[in-house]
N, C-alpha and C positions, 0 to 999 in steps of 0.2 A: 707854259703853253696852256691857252684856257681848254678845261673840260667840260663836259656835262654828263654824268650817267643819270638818266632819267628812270632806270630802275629802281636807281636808291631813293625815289620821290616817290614817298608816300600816295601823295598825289597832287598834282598840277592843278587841279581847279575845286573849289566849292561844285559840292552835288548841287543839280539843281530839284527844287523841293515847289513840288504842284499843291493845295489844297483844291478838290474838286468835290464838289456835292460830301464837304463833309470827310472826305477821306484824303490822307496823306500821300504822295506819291513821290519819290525819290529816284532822281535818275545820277545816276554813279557813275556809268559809264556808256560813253558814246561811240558807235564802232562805224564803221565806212559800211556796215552791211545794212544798219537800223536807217541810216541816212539811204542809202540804195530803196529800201522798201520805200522809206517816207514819197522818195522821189517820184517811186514808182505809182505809190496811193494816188499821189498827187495829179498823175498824167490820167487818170479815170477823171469822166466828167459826172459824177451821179454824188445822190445828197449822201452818200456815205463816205464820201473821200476822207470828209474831215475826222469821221469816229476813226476809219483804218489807219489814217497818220497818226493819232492819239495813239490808239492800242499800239503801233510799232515803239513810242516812246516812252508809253506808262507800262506795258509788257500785260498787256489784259487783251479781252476779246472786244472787238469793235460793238460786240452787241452790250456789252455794258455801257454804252454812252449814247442808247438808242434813245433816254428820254431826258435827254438833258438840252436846253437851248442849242440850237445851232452855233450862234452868236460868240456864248459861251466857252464853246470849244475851240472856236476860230482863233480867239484871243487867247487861248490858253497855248496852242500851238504857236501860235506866232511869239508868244514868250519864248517857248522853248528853244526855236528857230533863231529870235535876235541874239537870244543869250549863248547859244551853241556858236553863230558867228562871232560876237564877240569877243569870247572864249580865244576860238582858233586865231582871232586877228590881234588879240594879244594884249586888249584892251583892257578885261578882267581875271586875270590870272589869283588864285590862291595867293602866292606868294612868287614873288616877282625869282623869275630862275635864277641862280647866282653861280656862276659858272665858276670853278675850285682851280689855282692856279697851280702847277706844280712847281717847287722848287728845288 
């Protein structure tokens, strides 16, 4: 019978790795709570939506990315977003799951 314990997985996907103004940013792990907030930034219509999706993803304060192109951040979010979907739709996987058969 195929298994899967996803515990024993180290982990499912390559971190995804921002460089911004210079500094490295690692995101490791994605939770249904950081996508709820993103959501949430998102349904605000003001010029800071985009810094408050960033901070929920890079885990900093939205006012660190008060003097950075607009533009800039738009793109760097929307990386984050195609790759997070990609991820979950099973496109990009670390290492393709191999499910352990018992005999």
């Amino acid at each position: 019978m195929p298994k899967l314990n996803v515990d024993e997985q180290k982990s499912l996907f390559e971190p995804i790795e921002i460089v911004l103004e210079g500094k490295t940013y690692v995101i490791s792990k994605v939770t249904s709570e950081m996508i709820k907030e993103v959501t949430k930034a998102g349904e605000t219509n003001d010029i800071g939506t985009v810094s408050k999706q960033l901070s929920v993803f890079l885990n900093e304060k939205p006012e660190t990315f008060k003097d950075i192109d607009l533009r800039k951040l738009g793109a760097v979010v929307r990386f984050i977003s195609d790759t997070i979907t990609k991820q979950l739709e099973g496109t990009e996987p670390k290492n393709a799951l191999k499910a352990e058969e018992k005999k």
